[in-house]
C-alpha positions in Angstrom: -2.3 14.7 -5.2 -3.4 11.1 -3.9 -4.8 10.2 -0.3 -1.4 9.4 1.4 -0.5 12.9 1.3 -3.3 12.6 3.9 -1.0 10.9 6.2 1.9 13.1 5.6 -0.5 16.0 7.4 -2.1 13.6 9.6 1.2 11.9 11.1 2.8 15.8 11.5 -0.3 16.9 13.0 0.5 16.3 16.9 -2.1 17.9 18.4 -4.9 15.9 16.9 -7.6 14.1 19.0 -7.3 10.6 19.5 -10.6 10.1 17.9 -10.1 12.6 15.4 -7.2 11.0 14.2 -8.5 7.3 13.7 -11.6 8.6 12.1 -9.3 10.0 9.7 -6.8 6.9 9.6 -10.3 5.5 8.4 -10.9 7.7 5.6 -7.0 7.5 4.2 -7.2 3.9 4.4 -10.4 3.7 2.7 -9.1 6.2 0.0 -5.8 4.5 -0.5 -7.1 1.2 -1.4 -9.6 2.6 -3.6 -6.7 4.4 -5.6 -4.5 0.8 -5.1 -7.5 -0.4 -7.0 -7.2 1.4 -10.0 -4.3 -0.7 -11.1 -1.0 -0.4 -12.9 -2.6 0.8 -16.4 -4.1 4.5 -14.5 -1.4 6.1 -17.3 -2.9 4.7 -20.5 -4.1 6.9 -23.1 -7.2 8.0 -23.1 -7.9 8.1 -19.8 -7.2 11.5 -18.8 -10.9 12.6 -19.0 -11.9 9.7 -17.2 -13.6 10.3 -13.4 -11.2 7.9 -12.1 -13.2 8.3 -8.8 -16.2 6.9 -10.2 -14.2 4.1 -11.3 -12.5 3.4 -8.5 -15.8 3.3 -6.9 -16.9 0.9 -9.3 -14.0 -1.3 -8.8 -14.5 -0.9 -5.0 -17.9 -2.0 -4.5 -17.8 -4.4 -7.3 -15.0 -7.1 -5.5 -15.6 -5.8 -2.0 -15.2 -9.0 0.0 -13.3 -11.3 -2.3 -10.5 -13.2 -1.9 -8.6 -10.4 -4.3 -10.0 -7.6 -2.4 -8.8 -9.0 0.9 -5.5 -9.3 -0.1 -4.8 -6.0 -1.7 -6.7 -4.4 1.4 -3.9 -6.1 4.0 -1.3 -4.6 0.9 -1.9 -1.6 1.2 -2.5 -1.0 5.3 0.7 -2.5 5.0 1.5 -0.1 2.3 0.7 3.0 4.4 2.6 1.3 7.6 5.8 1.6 5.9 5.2 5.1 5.0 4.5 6.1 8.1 7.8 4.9 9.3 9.4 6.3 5.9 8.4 9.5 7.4 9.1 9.4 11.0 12.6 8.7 9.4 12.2 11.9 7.5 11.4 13.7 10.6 14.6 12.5 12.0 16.6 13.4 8.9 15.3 17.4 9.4 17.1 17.7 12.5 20.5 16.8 11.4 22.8 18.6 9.8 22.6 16.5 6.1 25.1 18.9 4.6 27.8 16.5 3.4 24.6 14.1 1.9 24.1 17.1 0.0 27.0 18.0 -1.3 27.7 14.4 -2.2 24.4 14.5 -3.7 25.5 17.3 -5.8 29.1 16.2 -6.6 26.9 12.8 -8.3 24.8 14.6 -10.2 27.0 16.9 -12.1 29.4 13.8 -12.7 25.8 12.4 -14.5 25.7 15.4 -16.3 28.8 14.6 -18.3 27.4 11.6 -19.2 24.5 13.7 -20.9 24.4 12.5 -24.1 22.4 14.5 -27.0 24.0 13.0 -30.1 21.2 10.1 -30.8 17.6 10.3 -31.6 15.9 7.3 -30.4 12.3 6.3 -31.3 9.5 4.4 -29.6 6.6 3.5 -31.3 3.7 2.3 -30.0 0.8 0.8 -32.3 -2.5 2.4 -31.1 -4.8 0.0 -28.9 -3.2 -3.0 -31.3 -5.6 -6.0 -31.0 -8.6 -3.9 -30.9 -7.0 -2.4 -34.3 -6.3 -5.2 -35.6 -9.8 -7.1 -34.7 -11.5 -3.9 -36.3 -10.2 -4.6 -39.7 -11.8 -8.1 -39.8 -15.1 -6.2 -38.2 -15.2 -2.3 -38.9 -18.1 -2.3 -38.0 -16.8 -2.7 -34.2 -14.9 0.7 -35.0 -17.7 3.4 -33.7 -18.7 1.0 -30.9 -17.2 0.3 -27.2 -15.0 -2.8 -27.9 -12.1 -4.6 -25.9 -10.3 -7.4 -26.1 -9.8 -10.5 -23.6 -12.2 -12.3 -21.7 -11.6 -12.4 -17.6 -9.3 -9.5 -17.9 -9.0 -7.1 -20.9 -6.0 -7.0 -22.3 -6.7 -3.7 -24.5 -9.5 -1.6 -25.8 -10.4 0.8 -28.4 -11.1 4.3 -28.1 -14.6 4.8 -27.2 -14.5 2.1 -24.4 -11.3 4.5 -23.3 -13.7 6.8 -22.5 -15.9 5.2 -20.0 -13.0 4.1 -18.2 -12.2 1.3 -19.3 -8.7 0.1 -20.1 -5.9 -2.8 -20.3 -5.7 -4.9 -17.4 -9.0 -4.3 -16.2 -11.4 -7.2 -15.0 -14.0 -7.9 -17.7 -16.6 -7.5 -15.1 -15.4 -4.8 -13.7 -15.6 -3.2 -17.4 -19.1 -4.1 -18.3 -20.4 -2.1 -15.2 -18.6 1.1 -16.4 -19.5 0.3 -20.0 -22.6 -2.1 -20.4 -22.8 -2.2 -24.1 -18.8 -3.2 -24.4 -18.5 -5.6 -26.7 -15.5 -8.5 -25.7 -13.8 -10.1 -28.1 -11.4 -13.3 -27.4 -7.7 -13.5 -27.9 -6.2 -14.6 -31.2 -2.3 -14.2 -30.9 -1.8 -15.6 -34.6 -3.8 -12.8 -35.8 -1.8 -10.6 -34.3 1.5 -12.1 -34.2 1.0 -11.6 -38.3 0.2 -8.0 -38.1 2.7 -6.9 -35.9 5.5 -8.6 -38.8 4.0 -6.7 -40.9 5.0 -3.5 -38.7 8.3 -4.9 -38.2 9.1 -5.0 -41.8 8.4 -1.5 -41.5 10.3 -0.6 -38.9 13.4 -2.5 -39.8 13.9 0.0 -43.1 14.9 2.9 -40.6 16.8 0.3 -38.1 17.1 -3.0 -38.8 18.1 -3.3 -35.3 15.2 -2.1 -33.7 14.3 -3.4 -30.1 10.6 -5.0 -30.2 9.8 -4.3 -26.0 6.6 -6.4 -27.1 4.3 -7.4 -30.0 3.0 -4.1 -30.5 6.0 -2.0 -28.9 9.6 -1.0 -30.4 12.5 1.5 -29.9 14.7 2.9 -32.4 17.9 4.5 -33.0 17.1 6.7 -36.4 20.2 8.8 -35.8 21.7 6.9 -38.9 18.9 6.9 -40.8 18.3 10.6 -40.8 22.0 11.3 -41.2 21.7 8.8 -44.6 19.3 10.6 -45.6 19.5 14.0 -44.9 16.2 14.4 -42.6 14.7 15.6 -40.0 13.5 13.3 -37.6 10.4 14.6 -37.2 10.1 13.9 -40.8 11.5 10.6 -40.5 9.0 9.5 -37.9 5.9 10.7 -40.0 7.4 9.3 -43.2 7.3 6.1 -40.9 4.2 6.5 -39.3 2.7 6.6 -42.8 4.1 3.5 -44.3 3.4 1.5 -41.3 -0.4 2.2 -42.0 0.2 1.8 -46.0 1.4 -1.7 -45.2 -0.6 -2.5 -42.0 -3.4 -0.7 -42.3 -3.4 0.1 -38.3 -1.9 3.5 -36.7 1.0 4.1 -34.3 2.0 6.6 -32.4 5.5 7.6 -31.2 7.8 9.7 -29.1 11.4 11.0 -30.5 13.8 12.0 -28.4 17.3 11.9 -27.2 16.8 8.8 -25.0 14.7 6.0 -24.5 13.3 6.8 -21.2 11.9 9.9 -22.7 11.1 9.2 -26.0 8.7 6.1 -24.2 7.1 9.2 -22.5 6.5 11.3 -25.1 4.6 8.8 -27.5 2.0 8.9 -25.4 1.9 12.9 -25.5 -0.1 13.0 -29.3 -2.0 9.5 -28.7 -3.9 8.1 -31.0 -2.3 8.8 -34.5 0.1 11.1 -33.9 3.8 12.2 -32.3 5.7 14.1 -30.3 9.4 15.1 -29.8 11.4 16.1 -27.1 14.5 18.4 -28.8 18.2 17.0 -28.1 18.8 20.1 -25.3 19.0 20.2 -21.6 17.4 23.2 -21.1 13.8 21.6 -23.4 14.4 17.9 -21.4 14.5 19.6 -18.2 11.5 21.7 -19.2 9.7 18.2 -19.9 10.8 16.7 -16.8 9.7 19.3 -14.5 5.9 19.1 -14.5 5.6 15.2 -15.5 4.0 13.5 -12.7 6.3 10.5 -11.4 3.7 7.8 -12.2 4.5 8.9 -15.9 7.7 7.1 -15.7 8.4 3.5 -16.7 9.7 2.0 -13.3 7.5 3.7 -10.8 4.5 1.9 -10.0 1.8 2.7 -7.4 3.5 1.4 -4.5 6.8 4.2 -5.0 4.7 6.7 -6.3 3.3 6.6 -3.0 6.0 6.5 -1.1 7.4 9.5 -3.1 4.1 11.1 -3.3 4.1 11.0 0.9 7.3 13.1 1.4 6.4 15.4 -1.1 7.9 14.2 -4.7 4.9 14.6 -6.8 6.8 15.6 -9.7 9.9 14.5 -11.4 10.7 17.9 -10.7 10.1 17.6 -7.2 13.1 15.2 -6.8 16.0 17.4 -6.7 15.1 19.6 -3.7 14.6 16.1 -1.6 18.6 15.0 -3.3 19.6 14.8 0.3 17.2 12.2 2.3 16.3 10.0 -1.2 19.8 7.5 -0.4 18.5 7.1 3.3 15.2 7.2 2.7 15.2 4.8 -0.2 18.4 3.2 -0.7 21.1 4.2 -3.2 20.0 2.3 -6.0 16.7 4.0 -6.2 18.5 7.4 -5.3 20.8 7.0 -8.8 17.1 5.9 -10.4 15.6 9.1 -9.2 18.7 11.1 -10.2 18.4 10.1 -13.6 15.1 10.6 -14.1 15.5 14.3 -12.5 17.4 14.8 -15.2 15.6 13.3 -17.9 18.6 10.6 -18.5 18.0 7.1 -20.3 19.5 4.1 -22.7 20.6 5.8 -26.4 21.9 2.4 -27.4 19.4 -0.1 -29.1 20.2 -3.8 -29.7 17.5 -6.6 -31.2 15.8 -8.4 -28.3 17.1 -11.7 -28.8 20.8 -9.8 -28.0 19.3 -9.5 -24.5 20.9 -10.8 -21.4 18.7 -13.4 -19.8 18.5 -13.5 -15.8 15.8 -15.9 -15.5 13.5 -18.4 -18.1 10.1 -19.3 -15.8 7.3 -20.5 -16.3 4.2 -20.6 -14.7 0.5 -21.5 -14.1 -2.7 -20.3 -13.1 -5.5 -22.4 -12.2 -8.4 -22.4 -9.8 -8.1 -23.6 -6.4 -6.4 -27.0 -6.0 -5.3 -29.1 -3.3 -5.2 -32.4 -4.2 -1.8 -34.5 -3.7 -1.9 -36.4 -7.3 -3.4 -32.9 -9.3 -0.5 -30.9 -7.6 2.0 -33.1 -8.9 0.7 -33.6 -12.0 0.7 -30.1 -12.5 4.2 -29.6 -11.4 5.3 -32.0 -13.6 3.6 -30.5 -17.1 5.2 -27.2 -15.4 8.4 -28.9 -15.6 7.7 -30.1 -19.1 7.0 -26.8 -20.7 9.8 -24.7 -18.6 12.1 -27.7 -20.6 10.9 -26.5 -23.7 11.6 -22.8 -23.1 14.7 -23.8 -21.5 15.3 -25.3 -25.1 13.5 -22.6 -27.0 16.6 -20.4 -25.4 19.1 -22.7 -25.3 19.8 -22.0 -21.7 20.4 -24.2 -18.4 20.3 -23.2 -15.0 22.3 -23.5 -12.1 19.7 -22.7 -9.5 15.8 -23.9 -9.6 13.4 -22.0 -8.1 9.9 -23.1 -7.1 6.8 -20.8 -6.5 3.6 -21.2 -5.0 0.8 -18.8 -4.5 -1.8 -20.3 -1.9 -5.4 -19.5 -2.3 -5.4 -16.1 0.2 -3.0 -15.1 -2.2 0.1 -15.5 -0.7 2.8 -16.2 -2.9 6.0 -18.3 -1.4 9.3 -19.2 -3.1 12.2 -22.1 -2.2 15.0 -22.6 -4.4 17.8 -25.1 -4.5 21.0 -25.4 -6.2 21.3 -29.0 -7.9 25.0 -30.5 -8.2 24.7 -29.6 -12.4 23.1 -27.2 -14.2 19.6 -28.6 -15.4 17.1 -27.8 -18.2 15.6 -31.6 -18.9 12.1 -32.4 -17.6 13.4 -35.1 -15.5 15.4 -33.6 -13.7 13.1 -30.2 -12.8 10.9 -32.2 -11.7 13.1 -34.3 -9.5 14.5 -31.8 -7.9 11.7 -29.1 -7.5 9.5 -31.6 -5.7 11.3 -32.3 -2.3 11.1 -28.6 -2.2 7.2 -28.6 -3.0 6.6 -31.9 -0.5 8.5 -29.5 2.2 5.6 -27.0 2.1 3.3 -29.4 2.0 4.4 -30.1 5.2 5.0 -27.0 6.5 1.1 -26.1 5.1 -1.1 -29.1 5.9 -4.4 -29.5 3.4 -1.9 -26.9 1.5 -4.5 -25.0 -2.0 -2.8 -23.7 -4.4 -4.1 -21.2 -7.8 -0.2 -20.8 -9.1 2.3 -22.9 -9.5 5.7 -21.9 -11.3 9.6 -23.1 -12.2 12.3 -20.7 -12.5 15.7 -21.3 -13.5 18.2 -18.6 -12.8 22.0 -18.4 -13.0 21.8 -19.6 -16.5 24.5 -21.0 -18.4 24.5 -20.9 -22.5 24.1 -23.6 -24.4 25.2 -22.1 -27.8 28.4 -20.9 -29.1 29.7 -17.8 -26.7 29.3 -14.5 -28.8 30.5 -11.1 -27.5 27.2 -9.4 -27.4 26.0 -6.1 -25.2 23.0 -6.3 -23.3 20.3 -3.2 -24.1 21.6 -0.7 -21.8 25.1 -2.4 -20.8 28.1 -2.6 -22.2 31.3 -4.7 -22.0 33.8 -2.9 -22.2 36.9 -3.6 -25.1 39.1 -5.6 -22.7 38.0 -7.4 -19.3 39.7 -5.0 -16.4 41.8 -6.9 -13.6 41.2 -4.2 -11.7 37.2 -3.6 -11.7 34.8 -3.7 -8.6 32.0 -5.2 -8.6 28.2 -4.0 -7.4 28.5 -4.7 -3.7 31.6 -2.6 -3.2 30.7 0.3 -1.3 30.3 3.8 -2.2 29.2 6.9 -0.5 27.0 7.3 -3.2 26.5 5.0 -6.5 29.4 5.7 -8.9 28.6 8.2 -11.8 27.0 7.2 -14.9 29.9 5.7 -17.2 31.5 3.6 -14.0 28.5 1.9 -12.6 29.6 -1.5 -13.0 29.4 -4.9 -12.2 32.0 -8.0 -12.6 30.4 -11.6 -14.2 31.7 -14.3 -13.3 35.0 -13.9 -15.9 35.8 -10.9 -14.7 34.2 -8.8 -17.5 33.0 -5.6 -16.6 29.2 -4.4 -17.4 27.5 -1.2 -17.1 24.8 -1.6 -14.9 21.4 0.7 -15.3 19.4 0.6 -11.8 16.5 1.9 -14.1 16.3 -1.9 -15.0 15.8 -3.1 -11.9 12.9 -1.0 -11.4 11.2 -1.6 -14.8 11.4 -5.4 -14.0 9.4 -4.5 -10.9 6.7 -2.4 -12.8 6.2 -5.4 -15.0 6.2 -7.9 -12.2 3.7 -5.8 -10.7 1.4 -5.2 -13.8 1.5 -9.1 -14.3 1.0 -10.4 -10.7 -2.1 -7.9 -10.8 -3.2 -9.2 -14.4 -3.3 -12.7 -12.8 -5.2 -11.3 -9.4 -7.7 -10.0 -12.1 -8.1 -13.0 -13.9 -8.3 -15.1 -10.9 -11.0 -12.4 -9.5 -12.9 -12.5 -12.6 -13.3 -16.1 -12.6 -15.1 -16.0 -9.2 -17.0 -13.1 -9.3 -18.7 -15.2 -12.8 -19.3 -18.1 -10.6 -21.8 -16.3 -8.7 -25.7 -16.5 -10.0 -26.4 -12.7 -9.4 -23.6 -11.3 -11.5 -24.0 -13.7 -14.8 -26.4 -11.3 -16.2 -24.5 -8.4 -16.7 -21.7 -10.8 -17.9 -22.9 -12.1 -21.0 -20.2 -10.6 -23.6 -17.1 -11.6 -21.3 -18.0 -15.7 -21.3 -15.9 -18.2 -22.6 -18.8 -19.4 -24.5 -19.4 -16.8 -26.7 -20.4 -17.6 -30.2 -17.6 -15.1 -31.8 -18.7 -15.7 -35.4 -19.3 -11.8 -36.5 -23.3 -12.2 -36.8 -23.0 -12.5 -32.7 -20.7 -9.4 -33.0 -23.3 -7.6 -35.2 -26.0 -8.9 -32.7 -24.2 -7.5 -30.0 -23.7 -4.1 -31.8 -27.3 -3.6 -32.4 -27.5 -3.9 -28.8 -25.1 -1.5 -27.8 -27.0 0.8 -30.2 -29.7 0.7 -28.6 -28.9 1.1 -25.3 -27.2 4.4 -26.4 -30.1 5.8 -27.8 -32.0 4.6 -24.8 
C-alpha cells in the first residue's frame, strides 16, 4: 500500500488533534514525494527485490533543493490536494442512494462482456535490457559487471545494475550512489537500430504485420501462424524466442495471451529469457487480473494509481466493488478504462506502425537555461526547420500550430493558433509561431526558457488517401449517416463494439479510451526523462558531486581499454 492511503485514514479520522493531524500531514507529504520520486520505470524487471525505500531515500536527499525537486514537491502537495477533495466527494457519494449508478454500471459491463473476444492469440515481445545487450556483445566482458546505458539519464541497464536499484530513466547520478562501480556507456542508435532489424526479420516470419511499439518492443497476432502450422503457441513463442537469439544473438522475453493489454503484462512475468501465457478463458484472465496491482497496467501512472490507491482500488481486482462512484469520481472515460481492465479486455487486432493514425508530429528541444532575445529565436527557428523535416518525413500538414515553452521553474505553457492554410514549410512555422512566442515574452518579462517545442495537430495527408484502420480502431465497411459522435451524451460510455467517433467525412471509428491513457503514461515517462536529464546536468555542475560522477561524463574516453579500466575498478571495489 503507498502513503496516500495515509490520508484516506487521516482525512476520515474526525476526532484527531489539530496538532496531531499536521504532524501527520507532514509525514504523508514527506512520504508521497519520496514515492513520486521513484519515477515512472518502479515496474521494470528486476526490481522486485529492490528496497525501493532505500532508493527513494537516495533519490530524496540526492536533488533535495533543486530546481527539479522543487517542482515535483509543489506536484505532488498538489497531487494529494486533489485527493483530498476526490475523497470528500466519496464521502458524499456513501450517503446517497447510488443504486441506478450501479445498475447502469452493471448493465455496461455485461454488454463488454459480449465483446469478450478469445479467438486470437497476440504476442508481445520484449528484448531483454536491449542496448545493454547489444553493447555486451561488442564488450562481454561488461556481462558479469553493473553496466547501463546513457549518460545524464540512463536509458537501460543490465541485470546486475537491476539489482542495486538501478533502472531506465533514472538520473546517472542518482545511479552511481546506489551502484558506485556502474559502468555508463553512451548512446549509439546505429548500433542498435541494426540489431533490432535483425529481430524484425525474425519476427516478421510469424507476422509480417507485426506492430514495433519501439526499437526493442513488438506485438503479434500468431493466431495464423499457429493455425498454418498446427502449433501450439506456446511452442510457437519458444520456437521464436530461439531463432531470435540464433540470428541476434540477444534474448527476449514475451507474454502470449488473448489480448494485447495482457499479453504486454505477462512478458514481464518470466523476465529475463523466458515466457508466460495467459490461457484464452475468462475464468484464468480473471484469475490474472485479480491480484495484479494497478500500477502493472500500461496507462496508469503514479498520479492515478494514487488517486485509485486512496479510495481503496489497489488491485485491478479491487475495481469492480467501487463500479458505482468510478464515472463520478473519475469521469466516464476513465470509468470504461477501468472497466476494461477489470475484466482483463484489450486490442486483438495488430497493424504495422506506419498504418497508425497520426494526431500530432512535434518536435522539441531541451537546452540549458536561456533568455536571450536573438538565442530564443534562433532556436525557434531550427525548431521550425526540423519539425519541417518530420512534417515531410510523414508527409503530413497541419491545420493548427502549437507552441510550447517550459520556463526554467519548470513550468511548461502552451498557445496555439490556427493559420488561414494548413502549414508544414519552415517559413511559414516560424512565421506564425513567433507572434505567439513574442506574446509571452510580454506577458513574462526577462522570460528563461530550458524547452522549446512545435506541434502541428489537425493534420492533413499529403499522400494518396488509403483506407487503412488505425491499431485498435476500425472503420467500419460503409460510412453511417446516422452515427454519433464522442461528445454525444450517454449515461454511461456505449459498450465495447459502439464506442465511436465521427471524422470529419462522417466515417465512423471505434474509439479505445485505453489510448488516451497510454498517451498520458508516455507523456509522463518523457516529461520526467527530460526533468532527469535537465537535473542531471546541474547536479554535475557542482564541484562536490564531480567525484562520484566520473563514468556518467560526456568526456568519457569509450574506447574499451577505458571500459576494461573501469571494470577492474568495479572489481575491486566488490572485493573491497
Amino acid at each position: 500500500m503507498i502513503a496516500s492511503g495515509a490520508i484516506q485514514s487521516m482525512t476520515e479520522d474526525d476526532h484527531a488533534k489539530p496538532s496531531d493531524a499536521k504532524a501527520e500531514v507532514a509525514v504523508v507529504e514527506h512520504d508521497t514525494l519520496k514515492y513520486h520520486l521513484l519515477g515512472p520505470s518502479l515496474t521494470k524487471a528486476g526490481q522486485d527485490a529492490v528496497d525501493q525505500q532505500k532508493v527513494s531515500e537516495i533519490i530524496y536527499n540526492a536533488s533535495k533543493g533543486s530546481k527539479f525537486f522543487n517542482n515535483e514537491e509543489s506536484k505532488d502537495k498538489n497531487l494529494t490536494q486533489k485527493i483530498e477533495k476526490i475523497l470528500a466527494r466519496k464521502r458524499q457519494l456513501e450517503r446517497i442512494d447510488l443504486t441506478t449508478d450501479l445498475r447502469r454500471a452493471d448493465e455496461h459491463i455485461a454488454e463488454l462482456e459480449i465483446s469478450r473476444d478469445l479467438s486470437q492469440t497476440v504476442v508481445y515481445v520484449d528484448c531483454d535490457a536491449f542496448y545493454a545487450a547489444v553493447e555486451e556483445l561488442d564488450w562481454p566482458e561488461l556481462k558479469h559487471v553493473p553496466m547501463a546505458v546513457g549518460k545524464g539519464v540512463l536509458t537501460t541497464c543490465n541485470y546486475h545494475a537491476r539489482k542495486f536499484g538501478c533502472r531506465s530513466g533514472m538520473a546517472g547520478f542518482v545511479a552511481m550512489k546506489l551502484c558506485p562501480q556502474l559502468i555508463c556507456l553512451p548512446l549509439n542508435f546505429e548500433k542498435y537500430t541494426k540489431k533490432a532489424q535483425e529481430v524484425r526479420e525474425a519476427l516478421a516470419q510469424y507476422d509480417e504485420r507485426f506492430q514495433s511499439a519501439s526499437m526493442d518492443e513488438a506485438y503479434l497476432n500468431i493466431t495464423q501462424y499457429c493455425a498454418d502450422h498446427d502449433m501450439h503457441p506456446d511452442d510457437a513463442v519458444s520456437q521464436l524466442r530461439n531463432q531470435v537469439f540464433e540470428r541476434a544473438k540477444i534474448t527476449i522475453s514475451a507474454g502470449v495471451a488473448p489480448n494485447a493489454r495482457i499479453a504486454k503484462i505477462a512478458s514481464n512475468r518470466n523476465k529475463p529469457n523466458g515466457q508466460f501465457r495467459v490461457a484464452s478463458d475468462r475464468a484464468t484472465i480473471m484469475a490474472f487480473m485479480r491480484d495484479l496491482p494497478t500500477r502493472k497496467v500500461n496507462g496508469i501512472g503514479r498520479v492515478f494509481e494514487r488517486e485509485l490507491d486512496a479510495i481503496g482500488v489497489k488491485t485491478c481486482g479491487d475495481i469492480y466493488a467501487h463500479r458505482a462512484f468510478l464515472a463520478k469520481l473519475f469521469g466516464e472515460k476513465a470509468f470504461y478504462f477501468l472497466m476494461q481492465v477489470h475484466l482483463g479486455l484489450g486490442h486483438t487486432s495488430v497493424r504495422p506502425a506506419e498504418e497508425h493514425e497520426r494526431k500530432s508530429v512535434g518536435t522539441e528541444s531541451t537546452f540549458r537555461d536561456m533568455s536571450g532575445k536573438q538565442e530564443l529565436r534562433a532556436k525557434l527557428r531550427w525548431i521550425a526547420e526540423e519539425l519541417e523535416k518530420d512534417l515531410a518525413r510523414t508527409q503530413n500538414k497541419g491545420r493548427t500550430l502549437v507552441l510550447k515553452i517550459k520556463l526554467h521553474t519548470y513550468e511548461v505553457l502552451t498557445r496555439q493558433v490556427i493559420p488561414p492554410k494548413a502549414v508544414s514549410a519552415a517559413d511559414d512555422l516560424y512565421t506564425y509561431a513567433l507572434p505567439m512566442f513574442q506574446k509571452l515574452e510580454r506577458e513574462i518579462p526577462g522570460m528563461t526558457l530550458r524547452l522549446m517545442g512545435l506541434r502541428c495537430t489537425h493534420l492533413v495527408s499529403t499522400k494518396k488517401e488509403t483506407d487503412i484502420d488505425f491499431f485498435g480502431l476500425k472503420r467500419p465497411l460503409f460510412a453511417s449517416a446516422t452515427s454519433t459522435s464522442a461528445s454525444s451524451l450517454h449515461p454511461l460510455p456505449p459498450p465495447l463494439n459502439n464506442q465511436t467517433t465521427t471524422d470529419e467525412e462522417g466515417n465512423e471509428w471505434q474509439v479505445w479510451p485505453e489510448d488516451d491513457f497510454e498517451a498520458a503514461a508516455r507523456e509522463e515517462r518523457q516529461r520526467e526523462f527530460e526533468q532527469l536529464e535537465k537535473l542531471s546536468q546541474d547536479i554535475t555542475t557542482h564541484p562536490q558531486d564531480k567525484t562520484n560522477l566520473h563514468t556518467t561524463s560526456t568526456t568519457d574516453d569509450d574506447h574499451p581499454s577505458t571500459i576494461r579500466s573501469q571494470q577492474k575498478a568495479s572489481e575491486e571495489a566488490d572485493r573491497r
